[in-house]
C-alpha positions as CSV (number, residue, x, y, z in Angstrom):
1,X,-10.8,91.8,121.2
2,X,-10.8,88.2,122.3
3,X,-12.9,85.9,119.4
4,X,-14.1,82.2,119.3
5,X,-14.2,80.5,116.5
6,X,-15.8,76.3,116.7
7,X,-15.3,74.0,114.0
8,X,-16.2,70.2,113.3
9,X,-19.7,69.8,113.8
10,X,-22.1,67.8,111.2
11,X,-24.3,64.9,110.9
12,X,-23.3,61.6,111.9
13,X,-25.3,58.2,112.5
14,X,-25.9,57.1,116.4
15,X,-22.8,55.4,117.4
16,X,-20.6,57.2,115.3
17,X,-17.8,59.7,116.2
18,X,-16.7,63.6,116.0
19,X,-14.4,65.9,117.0
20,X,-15.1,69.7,117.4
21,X,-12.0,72.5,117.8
22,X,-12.8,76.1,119.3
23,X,-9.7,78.4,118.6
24,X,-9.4,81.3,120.4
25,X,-7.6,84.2,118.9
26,X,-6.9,88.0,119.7
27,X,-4.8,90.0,122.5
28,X,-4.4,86.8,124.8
29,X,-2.6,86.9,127.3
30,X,-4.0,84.0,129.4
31,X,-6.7,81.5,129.3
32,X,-7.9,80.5,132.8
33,X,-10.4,77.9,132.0
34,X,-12.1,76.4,128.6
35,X,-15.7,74.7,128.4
36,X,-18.0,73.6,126.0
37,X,-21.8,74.1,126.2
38,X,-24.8,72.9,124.1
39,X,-28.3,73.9,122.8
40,X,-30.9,71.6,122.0
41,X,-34.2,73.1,120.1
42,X,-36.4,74.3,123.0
43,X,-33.9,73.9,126.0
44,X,-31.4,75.8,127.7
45,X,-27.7,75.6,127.2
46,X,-25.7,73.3,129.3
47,X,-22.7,72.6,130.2
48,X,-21.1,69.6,128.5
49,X,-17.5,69.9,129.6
50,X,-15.3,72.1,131.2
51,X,-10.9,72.2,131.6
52,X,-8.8,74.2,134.0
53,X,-6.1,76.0,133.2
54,X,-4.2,73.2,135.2
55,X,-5.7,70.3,132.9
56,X,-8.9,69.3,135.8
57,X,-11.6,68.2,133.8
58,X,-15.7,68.2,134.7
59,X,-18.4,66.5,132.7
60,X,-22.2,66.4,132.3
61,X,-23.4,62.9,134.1
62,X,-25.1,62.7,130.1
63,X,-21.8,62.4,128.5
64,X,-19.3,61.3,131.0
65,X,-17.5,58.1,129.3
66,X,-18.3,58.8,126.0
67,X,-16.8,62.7,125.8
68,X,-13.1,63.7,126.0
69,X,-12.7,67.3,126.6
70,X,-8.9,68.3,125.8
71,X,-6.9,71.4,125.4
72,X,-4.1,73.2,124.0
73,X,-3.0,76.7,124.3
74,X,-5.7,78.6,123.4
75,X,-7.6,75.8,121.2
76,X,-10.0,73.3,123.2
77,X,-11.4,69.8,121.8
78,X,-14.0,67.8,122.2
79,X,-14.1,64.5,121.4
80,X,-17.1,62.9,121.3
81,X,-17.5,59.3,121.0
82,X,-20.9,56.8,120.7
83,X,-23.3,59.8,119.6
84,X,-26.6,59.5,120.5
85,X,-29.5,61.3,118.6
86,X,-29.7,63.4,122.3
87,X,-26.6,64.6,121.4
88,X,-28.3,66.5,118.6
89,X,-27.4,70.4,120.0
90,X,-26.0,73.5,118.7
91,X,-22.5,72.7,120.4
92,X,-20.8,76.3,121.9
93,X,-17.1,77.2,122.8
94,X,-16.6,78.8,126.6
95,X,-13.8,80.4,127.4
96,X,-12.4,82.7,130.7
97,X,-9.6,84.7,129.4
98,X,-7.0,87.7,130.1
99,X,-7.4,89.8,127.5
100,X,-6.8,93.8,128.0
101,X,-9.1,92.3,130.4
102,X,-10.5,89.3,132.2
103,X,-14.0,88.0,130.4
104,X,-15.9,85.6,129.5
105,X,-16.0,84.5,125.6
106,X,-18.8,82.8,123.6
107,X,-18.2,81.5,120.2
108,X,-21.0,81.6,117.5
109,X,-21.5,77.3,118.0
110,X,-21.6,74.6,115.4
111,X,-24.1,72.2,114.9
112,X,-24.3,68.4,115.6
113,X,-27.3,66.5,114.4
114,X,-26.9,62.3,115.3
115,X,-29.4,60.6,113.0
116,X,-30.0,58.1,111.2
């Protein structure tokens, strides 16, 4: 059994800064691709940003310049830079990964709230 667990949300003023961690743990035995997704109140979930297994990166036209999406193993980052109060989402962990077999993974999602 394959789980996610996210970490590093909170409340921070517009403009400011954070940096959420998803670690994946379990019978891995590869990751194919890592993304993460967000929830706003009333909205569907999104993609924010995705990584390959081979490092390509894609990012919402919403956060592009201001989001780093980064990864490590079986941990993923995001860094997330001049937060807006649109930002404000529950923030979830994505990942593709070989298991006993191949699936798709959710975490249970942290919450960012930029406000002032």
């Amino acid at each position: 059994q394959v789980q996610l667990v996210e970490s590093g949300g909170g409340l921070v003023q517009p403009g400011g800064s954070l940096r959420l961690s998803c670690v994946a743990s379990g019978t891995i035995l590869g990751v194919y691709g890592m993304s993460w997704y967000r929830q706003a109140p009333g909205k569907q979930r999104e993609l924010v940003a995705a990584i390959t297994s081979g490092r390509g990166t894609n990012y919402a036209d919403s956060v592009k310049g201001r989001f780093t999406i980064s990864k490590d193993n079986t941990k993923v980052y995001l860094q997330m830079n001049e937060l807006k109060p649109e930002d404000t989402a529950v923030y979830y962990c994505n990942a593709d990964i070989l298991g006993f077999s191949r699936g798709e993974y959710w975490g249970q999602g942290t919450q960012v709230t930029v406000s002032s």
